[in-house]
N, C-alpha and C positions, 0 to 999 in steps of 0.2 A: 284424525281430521286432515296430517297432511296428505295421508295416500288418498283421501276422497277431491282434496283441494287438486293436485296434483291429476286426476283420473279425471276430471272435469276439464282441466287444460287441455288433457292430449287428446279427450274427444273434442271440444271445440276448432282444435287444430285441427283435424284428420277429417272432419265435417267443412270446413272452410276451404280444404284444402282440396278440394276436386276438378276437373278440367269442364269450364264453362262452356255450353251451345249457344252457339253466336247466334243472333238474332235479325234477321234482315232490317234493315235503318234504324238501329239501334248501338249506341256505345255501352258495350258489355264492358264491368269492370272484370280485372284479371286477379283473382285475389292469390296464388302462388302453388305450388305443389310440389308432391316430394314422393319418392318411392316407396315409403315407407308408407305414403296414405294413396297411394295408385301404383301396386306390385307390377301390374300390367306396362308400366312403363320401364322398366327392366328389359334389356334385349342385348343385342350384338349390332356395333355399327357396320354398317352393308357402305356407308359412303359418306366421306368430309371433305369438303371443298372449301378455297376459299376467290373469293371474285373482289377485283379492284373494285369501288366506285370514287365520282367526284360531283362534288355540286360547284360548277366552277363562278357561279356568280356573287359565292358565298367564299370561294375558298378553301372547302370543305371536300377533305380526302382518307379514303378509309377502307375497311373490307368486309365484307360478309359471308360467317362461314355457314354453309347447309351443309344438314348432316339429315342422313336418311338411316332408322334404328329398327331390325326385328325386333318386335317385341316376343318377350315370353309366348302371346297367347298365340304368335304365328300372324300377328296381322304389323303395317308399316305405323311409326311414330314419325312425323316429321319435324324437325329443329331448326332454327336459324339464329346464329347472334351475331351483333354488330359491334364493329369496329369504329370509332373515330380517331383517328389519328390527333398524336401529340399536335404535330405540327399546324393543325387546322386552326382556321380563323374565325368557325362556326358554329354552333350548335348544331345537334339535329334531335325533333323533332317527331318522327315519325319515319317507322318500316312498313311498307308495303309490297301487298302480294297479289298477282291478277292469273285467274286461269288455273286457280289451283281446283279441280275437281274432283272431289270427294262426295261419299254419300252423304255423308254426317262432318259438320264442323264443329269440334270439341276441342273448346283455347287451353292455354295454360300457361306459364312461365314456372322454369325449375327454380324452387328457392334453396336445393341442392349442388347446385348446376353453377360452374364457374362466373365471373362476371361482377359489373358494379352497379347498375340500374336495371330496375324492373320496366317493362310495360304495364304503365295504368289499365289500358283499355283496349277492349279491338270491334272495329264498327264493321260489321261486315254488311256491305253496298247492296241494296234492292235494287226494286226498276228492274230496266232490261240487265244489267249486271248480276239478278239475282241467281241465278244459273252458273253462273261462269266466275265462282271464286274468288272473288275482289277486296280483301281484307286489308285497313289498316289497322296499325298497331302503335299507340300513341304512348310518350315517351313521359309526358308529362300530364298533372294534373290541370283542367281546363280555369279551376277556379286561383290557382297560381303560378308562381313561372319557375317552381321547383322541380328537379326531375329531368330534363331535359340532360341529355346525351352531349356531355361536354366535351371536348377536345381531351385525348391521355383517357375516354373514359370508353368501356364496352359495355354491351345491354348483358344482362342475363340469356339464359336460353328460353326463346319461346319457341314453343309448341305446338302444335293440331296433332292431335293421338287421332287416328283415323281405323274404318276395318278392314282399309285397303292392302291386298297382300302381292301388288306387281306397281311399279312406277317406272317413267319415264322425266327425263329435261328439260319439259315443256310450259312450266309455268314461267312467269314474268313478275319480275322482285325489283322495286329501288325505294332508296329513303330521299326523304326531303327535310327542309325545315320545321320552325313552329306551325306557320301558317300557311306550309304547301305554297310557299310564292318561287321556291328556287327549288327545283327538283332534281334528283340524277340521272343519269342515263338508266334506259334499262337492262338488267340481266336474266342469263335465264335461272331458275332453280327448278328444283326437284316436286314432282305432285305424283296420286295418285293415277293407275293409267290401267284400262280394261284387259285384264288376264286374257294370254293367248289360248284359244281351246286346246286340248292335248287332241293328238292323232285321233282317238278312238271319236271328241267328239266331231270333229271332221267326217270320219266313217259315219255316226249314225246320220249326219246332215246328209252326206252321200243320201243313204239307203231311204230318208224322208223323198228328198226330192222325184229319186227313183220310182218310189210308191206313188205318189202324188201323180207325175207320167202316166204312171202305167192307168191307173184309176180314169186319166183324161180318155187314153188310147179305149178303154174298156164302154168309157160313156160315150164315145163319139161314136163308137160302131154300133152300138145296141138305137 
């Protein structure tokens, strides 16, 4: 009875435990994940930064580090966690990310992954925004005021596992408060970015274009 009680646990972990598709105006809960129930997120980090921010209306100073990871399967995991410094005088609220472009957006937080608080939730923005990667990532639960990224406290690592396998510095990251009334500057971070063609496929564009030409030259005379 206990290996059955026991085997019933770690599938309902390892089922729970999967990287969420954000949904356009809608608040996806984050329920957590681990490499153990997504192998695929296993890799080599390629890049870790970290960037000041400040919300200075609040008093609130801190850092966020992006971290860009090969995975196993050959495609890019991207990662971000938050920093709020001892010193602050503020809560925060919420991470946010703008321009992150990817085909597919699949959330997560590592519950492997260093850190003191989870993200609840991540809303990723319809409308004219729905194209151009706009996700926030909320710190607390909406129906109480638990949760929220206290001064001395850092977020866990969230996620977007992506099948992106080239990036660039191009997207736009900053946190704010509970209620987005005091926000910080923006920085940049790390997103998916469209593979350069190698040589050869240069050559065959060459060799289309050339055909194309000549096919004009052949029906203009005829």
């Amino acid at each position: 009875m206990k290996k059955l009680i026991l085997g019933a646990a770690i599938a309902l972990i390892v089922n729970a435990a999967q990287a969420v598709t954000l949904v356009d105006n809608t608040a996806v809960a984050l329920p957590g994940t681990t490499v153990a129930a997504e192998p695929q997120l296993a890799g080599t980090v390629l890049e870790d930064t970290l960037t000041d921010f400040a919300i200075a209306g609040e008093g609130i100073t801190g850092h966020i580090q992006s971290r860009v990871v090969r995975s196993v399967d050959g495609t890019l995991d991207f990662y971000w966690r938050v920093f709020n410094d001892e010193t602050s005088r503020g809560n925060i609220g919420n991470f946010r990310i703008g321009e992150f472009l990817s085909p597919e957006y699949n959330a997560n937080w590592r519950i492997d992954g260093l850190g003191d608080v989870a993200p609840t939730s991540a809303y990723k923005f319809g409308g004219g925004l729905a194209d151009q990667g706009y996700i926030n990532f909320q710190f607390f639960d909406a129906a109480s005021t638990t949760g929220l990224l206290t001064p001395g406290k850092s977020s866990m690592f969230i996620l977007l596992d992506t099948s992106a396998t080239s990036y660039n510095e191009s997207a736009l990251m900053d946190v704010a408060n509970r209620d987005t009334t005091q926000i910080s500057g923006i920085a940049y971070t790390f997103t998916p970015a469209a593979p350069v063609p190698e040589p050869s496929t240069y050559a065959l564009m060459g060799l289309g274009l050339a055909a194309m030409g000549f096919l004009r030259r052949r029906t203009s005379r005829g």
